[in-house]
GUZAZA-877285 format. One record per atom (N, C-alpha, C): residue number from 1; x, y, z; atom name; chain; residue in three letters. Coordinates in steps of 0.2 Angstrom, whole numbers. Example, Ala and Ser with C-alpha at 12.3 -4.5 7.8 and 13.67 -1.06 7.14 Angstrom:
<num: 1 u: 66 v: -28 w: 39 atome: N chaine: A residu: ALA> $
<num: 1 u: 62 v: -22 w: 39 atome: CA chaine: A residu: ALA> $
<num: 1 u: 66 v: -16 w: 39 atome: C chaine: A residu: ALA> $
<num: 2 u: 64 v: -11 w: 35 atome: N chaine: A residu: SER> $
<num: 2 u: 68 v: -5 w: 36 atome: CA chaine: A residu: SER> $
<num: 2 u: 64 v: 0 w: 39 atome: C chaine: A residu: SER> $
//
This chain:
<num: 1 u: 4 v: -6 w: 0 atome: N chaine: A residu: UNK> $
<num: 1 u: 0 v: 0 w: 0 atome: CA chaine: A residu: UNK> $
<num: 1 u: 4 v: 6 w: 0 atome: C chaine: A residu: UNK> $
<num: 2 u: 11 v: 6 w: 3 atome: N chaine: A residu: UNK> $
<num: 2 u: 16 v: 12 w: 4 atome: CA chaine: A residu: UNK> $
<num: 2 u: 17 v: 14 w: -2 atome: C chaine: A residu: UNK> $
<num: 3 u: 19 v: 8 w: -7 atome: N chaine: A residu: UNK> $
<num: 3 u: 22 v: 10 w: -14 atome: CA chaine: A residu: UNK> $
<num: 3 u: 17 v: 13 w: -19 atome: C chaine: A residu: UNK> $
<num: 4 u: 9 v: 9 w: -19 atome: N chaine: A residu: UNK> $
<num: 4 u: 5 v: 14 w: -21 atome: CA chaine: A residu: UNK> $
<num: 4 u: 3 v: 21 w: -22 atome: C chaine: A residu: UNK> $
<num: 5 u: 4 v: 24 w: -14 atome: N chaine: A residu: UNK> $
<num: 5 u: 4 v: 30 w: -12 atome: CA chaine: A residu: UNK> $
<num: 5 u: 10 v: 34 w: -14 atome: C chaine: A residu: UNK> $
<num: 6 u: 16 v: 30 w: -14 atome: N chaine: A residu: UNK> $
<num: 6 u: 22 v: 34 w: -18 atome: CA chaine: A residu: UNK> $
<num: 6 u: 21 v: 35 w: -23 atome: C chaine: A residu: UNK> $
<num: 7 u: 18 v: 32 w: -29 atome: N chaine: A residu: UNK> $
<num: 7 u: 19 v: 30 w: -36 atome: CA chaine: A residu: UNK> $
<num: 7 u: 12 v: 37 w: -36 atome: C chaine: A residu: UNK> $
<num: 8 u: 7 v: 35 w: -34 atome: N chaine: A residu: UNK> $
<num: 8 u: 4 v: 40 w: -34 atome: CA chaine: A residu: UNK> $
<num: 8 u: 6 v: 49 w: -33 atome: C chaine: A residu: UNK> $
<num: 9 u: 9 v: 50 w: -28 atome: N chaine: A residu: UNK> $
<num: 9 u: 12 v: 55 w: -27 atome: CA chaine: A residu: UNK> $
<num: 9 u: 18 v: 57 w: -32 atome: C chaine: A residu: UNK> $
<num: 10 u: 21 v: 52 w: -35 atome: N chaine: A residu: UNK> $
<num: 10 u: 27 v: 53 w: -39 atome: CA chaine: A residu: UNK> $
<num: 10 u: 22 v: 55 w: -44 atome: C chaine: A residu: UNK> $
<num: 11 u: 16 v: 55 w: -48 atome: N chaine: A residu: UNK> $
<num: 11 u: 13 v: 55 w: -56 atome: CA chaine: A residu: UNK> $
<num: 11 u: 10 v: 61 w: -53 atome: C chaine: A residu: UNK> $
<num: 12 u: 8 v: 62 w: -48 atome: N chaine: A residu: UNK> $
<num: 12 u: 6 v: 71 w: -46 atome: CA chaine: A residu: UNK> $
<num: 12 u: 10 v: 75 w: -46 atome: C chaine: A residu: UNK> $
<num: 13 u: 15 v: 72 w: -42 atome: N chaine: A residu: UNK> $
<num: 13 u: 20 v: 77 w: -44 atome: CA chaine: A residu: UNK> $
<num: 13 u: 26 v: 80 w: -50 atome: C chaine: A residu: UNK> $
<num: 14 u: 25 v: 74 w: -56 atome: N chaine: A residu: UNK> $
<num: 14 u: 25 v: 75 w: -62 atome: CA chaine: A residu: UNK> $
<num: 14 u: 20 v: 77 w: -65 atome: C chaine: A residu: UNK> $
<num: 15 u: 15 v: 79 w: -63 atome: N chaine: A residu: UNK> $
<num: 15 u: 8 v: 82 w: -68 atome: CA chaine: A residu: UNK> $
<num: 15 u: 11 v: 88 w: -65 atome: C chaine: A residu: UNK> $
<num: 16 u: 10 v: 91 w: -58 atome: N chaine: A residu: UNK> $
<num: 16 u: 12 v: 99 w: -57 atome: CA chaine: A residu: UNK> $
<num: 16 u: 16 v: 101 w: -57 atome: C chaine: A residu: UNK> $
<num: 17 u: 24 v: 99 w: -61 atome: N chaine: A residu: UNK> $
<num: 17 u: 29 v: 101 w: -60 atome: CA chaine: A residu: UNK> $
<num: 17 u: 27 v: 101 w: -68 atome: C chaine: A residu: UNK> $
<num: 18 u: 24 v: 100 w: -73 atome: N chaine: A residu: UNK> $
<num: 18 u: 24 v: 101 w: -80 atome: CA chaine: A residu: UNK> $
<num: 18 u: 19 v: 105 w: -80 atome: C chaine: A residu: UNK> $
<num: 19 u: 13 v: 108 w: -75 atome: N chaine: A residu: UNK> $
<num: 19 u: 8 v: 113 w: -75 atome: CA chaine: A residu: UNK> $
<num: 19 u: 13 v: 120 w: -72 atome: C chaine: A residu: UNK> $
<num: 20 u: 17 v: 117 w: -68 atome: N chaine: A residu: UNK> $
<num: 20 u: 20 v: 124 w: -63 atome: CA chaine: A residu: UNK> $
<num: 20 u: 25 v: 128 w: -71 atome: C chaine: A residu: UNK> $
<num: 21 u: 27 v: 124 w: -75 atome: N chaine: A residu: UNK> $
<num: 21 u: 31 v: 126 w: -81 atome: CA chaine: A residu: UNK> $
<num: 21 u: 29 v: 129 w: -87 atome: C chaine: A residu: UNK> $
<num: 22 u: 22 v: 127 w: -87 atome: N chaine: A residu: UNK> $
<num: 22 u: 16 v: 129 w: -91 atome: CA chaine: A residu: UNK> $
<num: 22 u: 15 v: 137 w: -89 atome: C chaine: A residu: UNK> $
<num: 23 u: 14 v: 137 w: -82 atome: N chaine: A residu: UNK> $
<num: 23 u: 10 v: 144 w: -78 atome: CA chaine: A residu: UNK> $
<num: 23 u: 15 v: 149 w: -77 atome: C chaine: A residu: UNK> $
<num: 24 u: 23 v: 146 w: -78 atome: N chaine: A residu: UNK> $
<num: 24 u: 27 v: 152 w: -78 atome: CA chaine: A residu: UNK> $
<num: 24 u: 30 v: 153 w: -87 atome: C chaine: A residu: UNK> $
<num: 25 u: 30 v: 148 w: -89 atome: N chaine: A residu: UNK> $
<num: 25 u: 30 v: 152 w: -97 atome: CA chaine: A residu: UNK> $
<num: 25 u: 24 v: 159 w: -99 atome: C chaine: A residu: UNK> $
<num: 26 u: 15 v: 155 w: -96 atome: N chaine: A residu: UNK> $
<num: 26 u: 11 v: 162 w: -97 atome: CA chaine: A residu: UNK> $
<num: 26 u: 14 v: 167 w: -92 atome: C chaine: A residu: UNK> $
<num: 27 u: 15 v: 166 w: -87 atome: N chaine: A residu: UNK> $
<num: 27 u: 19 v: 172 w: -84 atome: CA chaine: A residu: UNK> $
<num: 27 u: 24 v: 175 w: -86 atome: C chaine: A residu: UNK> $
<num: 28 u: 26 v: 174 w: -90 atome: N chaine: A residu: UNK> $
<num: 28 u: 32 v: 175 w: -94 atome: CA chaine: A residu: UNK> $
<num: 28 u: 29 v: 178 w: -99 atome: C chaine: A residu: UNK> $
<num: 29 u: 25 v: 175 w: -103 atome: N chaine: A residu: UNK> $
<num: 29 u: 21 v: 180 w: -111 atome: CA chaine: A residu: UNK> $
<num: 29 u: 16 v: 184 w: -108 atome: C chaine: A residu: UNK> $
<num: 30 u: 14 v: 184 w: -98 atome: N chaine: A residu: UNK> $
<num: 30 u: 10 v: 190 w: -98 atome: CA chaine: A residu: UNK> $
<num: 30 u: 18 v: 195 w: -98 atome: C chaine: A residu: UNK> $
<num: 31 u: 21 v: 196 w: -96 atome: N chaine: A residu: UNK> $
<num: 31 u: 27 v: 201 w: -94 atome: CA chaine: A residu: UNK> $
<num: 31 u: 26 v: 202 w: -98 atome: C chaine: A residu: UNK> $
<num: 32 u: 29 v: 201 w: -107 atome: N chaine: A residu: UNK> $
<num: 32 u: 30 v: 202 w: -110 atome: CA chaine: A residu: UNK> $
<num: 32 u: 26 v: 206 w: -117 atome: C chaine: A residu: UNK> $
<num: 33 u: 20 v: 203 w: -113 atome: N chaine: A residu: UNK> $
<num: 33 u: 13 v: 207 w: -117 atome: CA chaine: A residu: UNK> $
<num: 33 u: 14 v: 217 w: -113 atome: C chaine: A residu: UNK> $
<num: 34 u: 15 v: 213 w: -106 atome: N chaine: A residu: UNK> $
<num: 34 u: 13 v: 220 w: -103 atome: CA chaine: A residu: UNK> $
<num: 34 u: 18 v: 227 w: -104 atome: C chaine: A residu: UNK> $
<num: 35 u: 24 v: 223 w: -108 atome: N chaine: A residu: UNK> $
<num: 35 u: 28 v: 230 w: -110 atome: CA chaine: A residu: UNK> $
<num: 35 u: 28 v: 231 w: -116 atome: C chaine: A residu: UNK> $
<num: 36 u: 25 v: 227 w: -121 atome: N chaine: A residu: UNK> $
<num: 36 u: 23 v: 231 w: -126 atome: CA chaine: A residu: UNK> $
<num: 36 u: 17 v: 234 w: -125 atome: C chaine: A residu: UNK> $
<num: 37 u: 14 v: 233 w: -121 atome: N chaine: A residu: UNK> $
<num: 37 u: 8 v: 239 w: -121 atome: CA chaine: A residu: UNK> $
<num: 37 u: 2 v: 232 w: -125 atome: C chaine: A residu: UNK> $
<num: 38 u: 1 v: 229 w: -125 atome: N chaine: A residu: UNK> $
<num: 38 u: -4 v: 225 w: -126 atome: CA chaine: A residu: UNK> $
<num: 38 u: -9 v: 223 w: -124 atome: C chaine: A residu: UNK> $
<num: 39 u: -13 v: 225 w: -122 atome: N chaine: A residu: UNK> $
<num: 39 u: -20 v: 225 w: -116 atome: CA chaine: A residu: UNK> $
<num: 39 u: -23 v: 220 w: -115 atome: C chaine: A residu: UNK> $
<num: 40 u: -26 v: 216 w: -122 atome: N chaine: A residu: UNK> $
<num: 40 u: -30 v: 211 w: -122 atome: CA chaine: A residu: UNK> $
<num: 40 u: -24 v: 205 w: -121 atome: C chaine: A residu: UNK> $
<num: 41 u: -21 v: 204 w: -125 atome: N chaine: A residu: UNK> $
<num: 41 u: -15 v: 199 w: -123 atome: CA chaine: A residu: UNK> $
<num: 41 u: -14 v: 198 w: -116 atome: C chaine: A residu: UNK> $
<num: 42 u: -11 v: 204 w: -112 atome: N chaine: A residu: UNK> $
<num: 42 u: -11 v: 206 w: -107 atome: CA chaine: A residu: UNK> $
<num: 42 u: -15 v: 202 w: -102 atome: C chaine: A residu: UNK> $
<num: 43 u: -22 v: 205 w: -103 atome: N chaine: A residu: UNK> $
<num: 43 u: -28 v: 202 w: -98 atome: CA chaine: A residu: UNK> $
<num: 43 u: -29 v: 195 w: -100 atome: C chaine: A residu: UNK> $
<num: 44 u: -28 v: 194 w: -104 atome: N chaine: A residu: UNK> $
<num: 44 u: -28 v: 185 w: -106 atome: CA chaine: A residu: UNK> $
<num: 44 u: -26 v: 183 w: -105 atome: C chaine: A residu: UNK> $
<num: 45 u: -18 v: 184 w: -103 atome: N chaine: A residu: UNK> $
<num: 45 u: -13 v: 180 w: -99 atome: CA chaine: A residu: UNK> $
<num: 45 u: -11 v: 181 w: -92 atome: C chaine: A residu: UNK> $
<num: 46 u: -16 v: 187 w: -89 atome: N chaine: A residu: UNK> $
<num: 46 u: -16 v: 188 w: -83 atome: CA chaine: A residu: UNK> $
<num: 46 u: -21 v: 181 w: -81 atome: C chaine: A residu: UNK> $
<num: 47 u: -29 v: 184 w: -84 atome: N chaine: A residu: UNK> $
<num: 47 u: -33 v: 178 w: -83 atome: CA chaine: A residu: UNK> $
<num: 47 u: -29 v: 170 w: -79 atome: C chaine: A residu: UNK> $
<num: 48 u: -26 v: 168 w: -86 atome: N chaine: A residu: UNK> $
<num: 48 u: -26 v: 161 w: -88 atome: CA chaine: A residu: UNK> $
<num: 48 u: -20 v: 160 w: -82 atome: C chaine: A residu: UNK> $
<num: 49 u: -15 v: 163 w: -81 atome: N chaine: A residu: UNK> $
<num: 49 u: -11 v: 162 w: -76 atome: CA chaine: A residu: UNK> $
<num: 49 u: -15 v: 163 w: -70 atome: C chaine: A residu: UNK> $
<num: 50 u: -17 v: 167 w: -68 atome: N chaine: A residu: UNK> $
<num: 50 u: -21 v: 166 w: -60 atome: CA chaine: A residu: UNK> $
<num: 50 u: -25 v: 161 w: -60 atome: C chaine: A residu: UNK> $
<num: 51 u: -29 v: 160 w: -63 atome: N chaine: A residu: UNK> $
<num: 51 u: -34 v: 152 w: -64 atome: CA chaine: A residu: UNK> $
<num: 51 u: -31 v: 146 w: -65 atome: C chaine: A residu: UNK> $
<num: 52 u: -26 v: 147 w: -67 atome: N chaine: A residu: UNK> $
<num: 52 u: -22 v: 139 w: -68 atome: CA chaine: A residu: UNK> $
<num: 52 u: -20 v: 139 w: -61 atome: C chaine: A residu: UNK> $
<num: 53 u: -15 v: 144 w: -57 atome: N chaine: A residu: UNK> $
<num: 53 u: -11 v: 144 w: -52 atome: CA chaine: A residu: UNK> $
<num: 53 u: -16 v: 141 w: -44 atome: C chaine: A residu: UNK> $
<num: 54 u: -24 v: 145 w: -46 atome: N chaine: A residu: UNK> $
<num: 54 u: -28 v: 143 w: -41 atome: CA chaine: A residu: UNK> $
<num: 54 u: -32 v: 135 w: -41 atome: C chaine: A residu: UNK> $
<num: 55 u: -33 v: 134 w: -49 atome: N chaine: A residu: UNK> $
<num: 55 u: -35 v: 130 w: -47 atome: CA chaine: A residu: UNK> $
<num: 55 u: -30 v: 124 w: -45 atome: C chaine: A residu: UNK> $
<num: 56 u: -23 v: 126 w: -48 atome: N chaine: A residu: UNK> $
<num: 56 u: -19 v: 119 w: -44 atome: CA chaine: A residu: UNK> $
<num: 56 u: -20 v: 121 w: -37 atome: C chaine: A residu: UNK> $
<num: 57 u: -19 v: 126 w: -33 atome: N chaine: A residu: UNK> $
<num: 57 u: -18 v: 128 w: -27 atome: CA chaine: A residu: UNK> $
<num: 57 u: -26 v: 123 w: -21 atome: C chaine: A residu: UNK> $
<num: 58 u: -32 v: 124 w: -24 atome: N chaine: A residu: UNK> $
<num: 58 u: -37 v: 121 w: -25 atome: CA chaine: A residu: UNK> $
<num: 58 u: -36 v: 114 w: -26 atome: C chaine: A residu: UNK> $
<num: 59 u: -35 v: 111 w: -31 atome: N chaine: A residu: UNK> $
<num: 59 u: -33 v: 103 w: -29 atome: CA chaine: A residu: UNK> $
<num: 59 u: -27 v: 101 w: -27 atome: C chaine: A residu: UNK> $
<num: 60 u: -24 v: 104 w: -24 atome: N chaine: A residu: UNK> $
<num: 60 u: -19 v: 101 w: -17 atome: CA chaine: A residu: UNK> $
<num: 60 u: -22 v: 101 w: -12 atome: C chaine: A residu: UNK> $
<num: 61 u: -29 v: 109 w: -11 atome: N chaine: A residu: UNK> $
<num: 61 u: -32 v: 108 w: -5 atome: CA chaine: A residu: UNK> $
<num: 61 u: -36 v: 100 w: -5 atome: C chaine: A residu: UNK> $
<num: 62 u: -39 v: 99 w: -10 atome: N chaine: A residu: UNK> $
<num: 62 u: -44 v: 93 w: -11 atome: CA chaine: A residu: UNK> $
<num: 62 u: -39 v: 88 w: -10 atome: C chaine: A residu: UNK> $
<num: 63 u: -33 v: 87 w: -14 atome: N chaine: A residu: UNK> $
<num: 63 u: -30 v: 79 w: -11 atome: CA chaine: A residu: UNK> $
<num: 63 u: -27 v: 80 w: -5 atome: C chaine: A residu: UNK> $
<num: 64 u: -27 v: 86 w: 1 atome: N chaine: A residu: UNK> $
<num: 64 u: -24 v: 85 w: 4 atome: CA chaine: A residu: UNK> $
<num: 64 u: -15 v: 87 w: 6 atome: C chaine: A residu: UNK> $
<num: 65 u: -13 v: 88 w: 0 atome: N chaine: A residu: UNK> $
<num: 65 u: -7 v: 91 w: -2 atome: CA chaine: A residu: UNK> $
<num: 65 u: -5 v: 97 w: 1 atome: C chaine: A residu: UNK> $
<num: 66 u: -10 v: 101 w: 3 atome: N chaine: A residu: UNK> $
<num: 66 u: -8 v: 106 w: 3 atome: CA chaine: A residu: UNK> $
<num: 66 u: -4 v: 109 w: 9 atome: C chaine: A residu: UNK> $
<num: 67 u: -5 v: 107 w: 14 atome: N chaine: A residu: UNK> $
<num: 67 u: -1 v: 107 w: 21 atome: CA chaine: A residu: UNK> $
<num: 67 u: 5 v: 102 w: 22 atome: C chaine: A residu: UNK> $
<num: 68 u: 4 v: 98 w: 16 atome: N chaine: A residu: UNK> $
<num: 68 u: 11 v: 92 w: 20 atome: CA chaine: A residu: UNK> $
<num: 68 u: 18 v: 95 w: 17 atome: C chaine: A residu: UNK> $
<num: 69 u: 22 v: 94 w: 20 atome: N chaine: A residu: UNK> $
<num: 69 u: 29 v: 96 w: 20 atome: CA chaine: A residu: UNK> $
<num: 69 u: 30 v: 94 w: 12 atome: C chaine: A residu: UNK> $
<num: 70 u: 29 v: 88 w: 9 atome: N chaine: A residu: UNK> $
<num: 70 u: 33 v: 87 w: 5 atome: CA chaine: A residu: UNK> $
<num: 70 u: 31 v: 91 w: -2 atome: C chaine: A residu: UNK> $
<num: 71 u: 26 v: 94 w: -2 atome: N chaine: A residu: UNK> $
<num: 71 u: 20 v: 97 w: -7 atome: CA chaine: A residu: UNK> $
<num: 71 u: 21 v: 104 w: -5 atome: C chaine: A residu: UNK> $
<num: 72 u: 26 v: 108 w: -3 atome: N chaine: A residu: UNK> $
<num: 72 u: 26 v: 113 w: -1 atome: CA chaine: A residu: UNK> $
<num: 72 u: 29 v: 117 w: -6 atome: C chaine: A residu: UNK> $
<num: 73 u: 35 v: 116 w: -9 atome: N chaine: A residu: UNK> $
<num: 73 u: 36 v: 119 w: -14 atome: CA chaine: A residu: UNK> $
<num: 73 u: 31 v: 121 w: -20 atome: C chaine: A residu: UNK> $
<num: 74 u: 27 v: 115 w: -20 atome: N chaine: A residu: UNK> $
<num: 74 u: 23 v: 117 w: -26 atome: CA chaine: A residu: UNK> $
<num: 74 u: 16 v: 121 w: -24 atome: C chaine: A residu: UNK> $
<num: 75 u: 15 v: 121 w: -16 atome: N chaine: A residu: UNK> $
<num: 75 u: 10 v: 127 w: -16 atome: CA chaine: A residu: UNK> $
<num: 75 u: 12 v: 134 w: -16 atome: C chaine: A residu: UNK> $
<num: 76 u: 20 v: 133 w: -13 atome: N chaine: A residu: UNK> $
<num: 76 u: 24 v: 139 w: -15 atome: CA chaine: A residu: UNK> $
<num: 76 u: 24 v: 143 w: -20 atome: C chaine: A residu: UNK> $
<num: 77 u: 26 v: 138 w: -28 atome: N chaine: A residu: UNK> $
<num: 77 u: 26 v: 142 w: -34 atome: CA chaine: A residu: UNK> $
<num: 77 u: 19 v: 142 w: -37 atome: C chaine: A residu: UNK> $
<num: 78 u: 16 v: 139 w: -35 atome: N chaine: A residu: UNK> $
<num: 78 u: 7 v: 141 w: -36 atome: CA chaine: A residu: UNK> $
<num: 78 u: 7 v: 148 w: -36 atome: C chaine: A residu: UNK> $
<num: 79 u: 7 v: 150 w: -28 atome: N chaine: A residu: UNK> $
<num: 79 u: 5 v: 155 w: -25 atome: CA chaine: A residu: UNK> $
<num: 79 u: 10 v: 162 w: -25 atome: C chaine: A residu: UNK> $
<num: 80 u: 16 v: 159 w: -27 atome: N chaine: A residu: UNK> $
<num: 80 u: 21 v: 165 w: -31 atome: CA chaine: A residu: UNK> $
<num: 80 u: 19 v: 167 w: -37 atome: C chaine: A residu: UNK> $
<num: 81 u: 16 v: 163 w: -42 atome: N chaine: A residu: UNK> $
<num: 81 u: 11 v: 166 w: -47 atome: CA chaine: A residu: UNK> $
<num: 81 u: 7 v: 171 w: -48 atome: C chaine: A residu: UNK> $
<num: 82 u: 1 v: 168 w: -42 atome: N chaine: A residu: UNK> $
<num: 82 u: -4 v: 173 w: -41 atome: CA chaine: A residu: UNK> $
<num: 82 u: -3 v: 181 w: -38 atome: C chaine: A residu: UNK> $
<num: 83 u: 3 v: 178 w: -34 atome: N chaine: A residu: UNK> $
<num: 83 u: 5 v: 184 w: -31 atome: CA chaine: A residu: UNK> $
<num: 83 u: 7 v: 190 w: -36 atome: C chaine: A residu: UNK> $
<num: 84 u: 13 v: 188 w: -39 atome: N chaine: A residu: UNK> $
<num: 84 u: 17 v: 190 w: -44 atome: CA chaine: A residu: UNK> $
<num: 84 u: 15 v: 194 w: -48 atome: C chaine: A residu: UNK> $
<num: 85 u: 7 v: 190 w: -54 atome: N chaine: A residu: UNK> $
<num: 85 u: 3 v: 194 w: -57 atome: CA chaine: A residu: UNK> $
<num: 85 u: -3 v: 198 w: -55 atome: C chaine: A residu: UNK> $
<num: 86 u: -6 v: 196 w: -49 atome: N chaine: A residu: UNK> $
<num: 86 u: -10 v: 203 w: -45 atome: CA chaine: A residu: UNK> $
<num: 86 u: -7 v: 209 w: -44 atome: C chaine: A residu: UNK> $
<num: 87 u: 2 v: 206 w: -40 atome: N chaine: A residu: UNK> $
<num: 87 u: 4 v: 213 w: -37 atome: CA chaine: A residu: UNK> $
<num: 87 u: 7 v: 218 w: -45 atome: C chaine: A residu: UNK> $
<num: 88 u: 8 v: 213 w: -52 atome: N chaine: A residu: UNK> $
<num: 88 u: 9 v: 217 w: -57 atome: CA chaine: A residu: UNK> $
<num: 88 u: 2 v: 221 w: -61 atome: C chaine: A residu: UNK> $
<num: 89 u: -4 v: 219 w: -60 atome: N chaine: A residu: UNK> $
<num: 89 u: -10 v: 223 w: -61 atome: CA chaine: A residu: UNK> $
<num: 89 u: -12 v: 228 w: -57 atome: C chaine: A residu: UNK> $
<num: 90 u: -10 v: 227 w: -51 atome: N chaine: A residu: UNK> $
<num: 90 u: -12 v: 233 w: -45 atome: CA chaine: A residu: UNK> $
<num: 90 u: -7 v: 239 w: -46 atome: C chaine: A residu: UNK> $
<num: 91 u: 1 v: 238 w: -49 atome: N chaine: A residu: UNK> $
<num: 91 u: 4 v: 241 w: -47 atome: CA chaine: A residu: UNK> $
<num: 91 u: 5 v: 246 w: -58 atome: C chaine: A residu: UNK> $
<num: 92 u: 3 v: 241 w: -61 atome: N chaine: A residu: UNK> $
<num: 92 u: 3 v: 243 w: -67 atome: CA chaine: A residu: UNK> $
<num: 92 u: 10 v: 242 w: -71 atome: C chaine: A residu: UNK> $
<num: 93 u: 13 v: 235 w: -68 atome: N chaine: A residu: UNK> $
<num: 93 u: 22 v: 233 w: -69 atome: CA chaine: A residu: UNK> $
<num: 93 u: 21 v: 228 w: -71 atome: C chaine: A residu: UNK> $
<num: 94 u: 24 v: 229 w: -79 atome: N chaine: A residu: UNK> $
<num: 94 u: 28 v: 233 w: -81 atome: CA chaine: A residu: UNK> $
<num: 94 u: 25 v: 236 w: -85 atome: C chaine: A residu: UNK> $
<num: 95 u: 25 v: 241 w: -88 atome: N chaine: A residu: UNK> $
<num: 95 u: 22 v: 246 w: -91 atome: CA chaine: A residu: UNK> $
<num: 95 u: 29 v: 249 w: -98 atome: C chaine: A residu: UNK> $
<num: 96 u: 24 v: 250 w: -104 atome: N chaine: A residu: UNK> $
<num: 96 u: 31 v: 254 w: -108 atome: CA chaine: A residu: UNK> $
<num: 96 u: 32 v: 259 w: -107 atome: C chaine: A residu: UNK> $
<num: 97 u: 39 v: 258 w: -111 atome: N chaine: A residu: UNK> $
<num: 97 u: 42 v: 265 w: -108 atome: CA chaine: A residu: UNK> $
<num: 97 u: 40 v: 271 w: -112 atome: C chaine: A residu: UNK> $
<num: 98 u: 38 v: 278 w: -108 atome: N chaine: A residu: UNK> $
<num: 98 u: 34 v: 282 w: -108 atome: CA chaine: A residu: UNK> $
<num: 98 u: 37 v: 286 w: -118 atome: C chaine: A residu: UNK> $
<num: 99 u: 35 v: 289 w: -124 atome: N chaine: A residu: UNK> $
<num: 99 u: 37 v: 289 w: -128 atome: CA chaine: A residu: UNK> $
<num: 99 u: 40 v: 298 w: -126 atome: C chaine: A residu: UNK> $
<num: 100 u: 47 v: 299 w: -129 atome: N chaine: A residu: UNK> $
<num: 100 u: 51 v: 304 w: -128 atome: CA chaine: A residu: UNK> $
<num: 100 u: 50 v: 308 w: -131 atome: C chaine: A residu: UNK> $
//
């Protein structure tokens, strides 16, 4: 039954360690939308980045992952996402630069 639960936890934690690389590539092309001045891109990839990072955040709470030591990096970078892109739409960073 041990090895079950490992093997288990070993396939989740290869599914969110290929979703956590997914969520920072969109956070990556949200950056990059936000300094050319791209608005819709921008909010598309704000979107899709916060929603992916919750909803992993969300089923680590549902299997229980979400407090155990071993699962912790990956609520970490769940939640370094969400942060990351909220505090860049409250603060309006990165923004183009202003024209001369």
């Amino acid at each position: 039954m041990n090895v079950a639960k490992r093997s288990r936890y070993r396939q989740m934690e290869s599914t969110m360690s290929k979703i956590i690389l997914a969520d920072v590539l969109i956070f990556v092309l949200y950056l990059v939308c936000s300094g050319y001045d791209s608005r819709i891109f921008k909010m598309i990839t704000a979107i899709i980045a916060i929603l992916a990072s919750v909803l992993c955040l969300f089923w680590l709470y549902l299997t229980g992952e979400f407090g155990r030591r071993r699962s912790l990096w990956m609520v970490t970078l769940f939640a370094s996402v969400v942060i990351c892109v909220v505090v860049s739409l409250l603060l309006g960073y990165p923004c183009p630069a202003p024209a001369a």
